[in-house]
N, C-alpha and C positions, 0 to 999 in steps of 0.2 A: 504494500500500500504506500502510496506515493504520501510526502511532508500535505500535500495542496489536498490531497483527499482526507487525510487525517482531518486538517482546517476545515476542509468546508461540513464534516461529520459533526465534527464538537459546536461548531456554531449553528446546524441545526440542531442539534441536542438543547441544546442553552437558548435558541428560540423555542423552540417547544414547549419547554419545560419554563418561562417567562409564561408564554400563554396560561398554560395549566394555571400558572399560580394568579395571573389577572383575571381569569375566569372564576377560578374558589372563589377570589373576592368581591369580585363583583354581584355574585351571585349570593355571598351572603350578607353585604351590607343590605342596613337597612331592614333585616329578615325581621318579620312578624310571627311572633310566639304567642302559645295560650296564655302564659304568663304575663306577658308584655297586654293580651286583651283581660285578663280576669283583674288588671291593675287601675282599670275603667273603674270610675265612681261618680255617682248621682253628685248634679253641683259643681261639675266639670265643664268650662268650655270648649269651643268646636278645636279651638287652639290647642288647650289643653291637653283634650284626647288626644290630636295631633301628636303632639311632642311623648307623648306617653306612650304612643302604640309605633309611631314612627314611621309613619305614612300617611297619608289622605283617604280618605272613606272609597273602599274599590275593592277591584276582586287581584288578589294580590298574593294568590296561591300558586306556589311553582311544579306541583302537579296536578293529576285531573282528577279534580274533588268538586262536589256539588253540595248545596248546604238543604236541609230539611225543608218542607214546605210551613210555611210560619201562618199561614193565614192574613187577612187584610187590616187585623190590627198593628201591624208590623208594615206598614205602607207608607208612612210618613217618616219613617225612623233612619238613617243614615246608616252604612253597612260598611263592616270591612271584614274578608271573605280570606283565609289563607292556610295554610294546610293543618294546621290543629285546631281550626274553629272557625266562630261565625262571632261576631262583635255587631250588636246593633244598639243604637244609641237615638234617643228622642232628647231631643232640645225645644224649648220653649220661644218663644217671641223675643225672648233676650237673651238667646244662645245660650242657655244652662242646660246639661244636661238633667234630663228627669227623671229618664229609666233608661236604666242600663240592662239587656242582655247577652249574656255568651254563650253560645248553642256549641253542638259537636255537629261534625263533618260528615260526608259520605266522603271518603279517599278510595280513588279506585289507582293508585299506584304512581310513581315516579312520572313526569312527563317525559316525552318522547322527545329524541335526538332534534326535530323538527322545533318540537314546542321550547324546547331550550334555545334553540337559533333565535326563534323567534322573539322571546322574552330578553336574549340578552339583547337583541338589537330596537327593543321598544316596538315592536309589530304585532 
């Protein structure tokens, strides 16, 4: 094996392996936990929940999971959707929170090669 192929083997190695490591992290900043929703409390603003759960109300599950059917009391309430739960949250005419929910998930498994492209690229 020639000096020039050794080179260009270890420098894609060392690219590679950069990826892997910008991809773990991209993928887990930011990550939304049961914990992180069960730390939701009545009397909380929309802000609040914000910084507490660590995202904006949305479905922010990184596999393919589906949340229970809640019925139409649950219609006006603000949702945040991720793979160990469901977080639903009713705020008042002056952004207080007033009830808080935390549901459990249907998880039907890790997403796919496709669904991860698509999430790290925002699609």
């Amino acid at each position: 094996m020639s000096k020039r192929r050794l080179y260009c083997t270890i420098a894609l190695f060392v690219i590679f392996a950069c990826l892997i490591v910008v991809y773990v992290v991209a993928s887990d900043s930011g990550r939304i936990t049961r914990q992180k929703l069960e730390s939701v409390q009545e009397g909380m603003t929309l802000e609040e929940v914000i910084r507490t759960v660590g995202q904006p109300p949305g479905n922010h599950a990184n596999g393919r999971c589906v949340s229970m059917p809640h019925g139409l009391r649950y219609w006006n309430y603000e949702s945040w959707l991720c793979d160990e739960g469901q977080l639903l949250v009713l705020f008042d005419a002056d952004g207080i929170a007033t009830d808080v929910a935390v549901y459990d998930v249907i998880n039907f498994g890790p997403p796919t090669l496709f669904e991860q492209i698509k999430r790290l690229f925002g699609l």
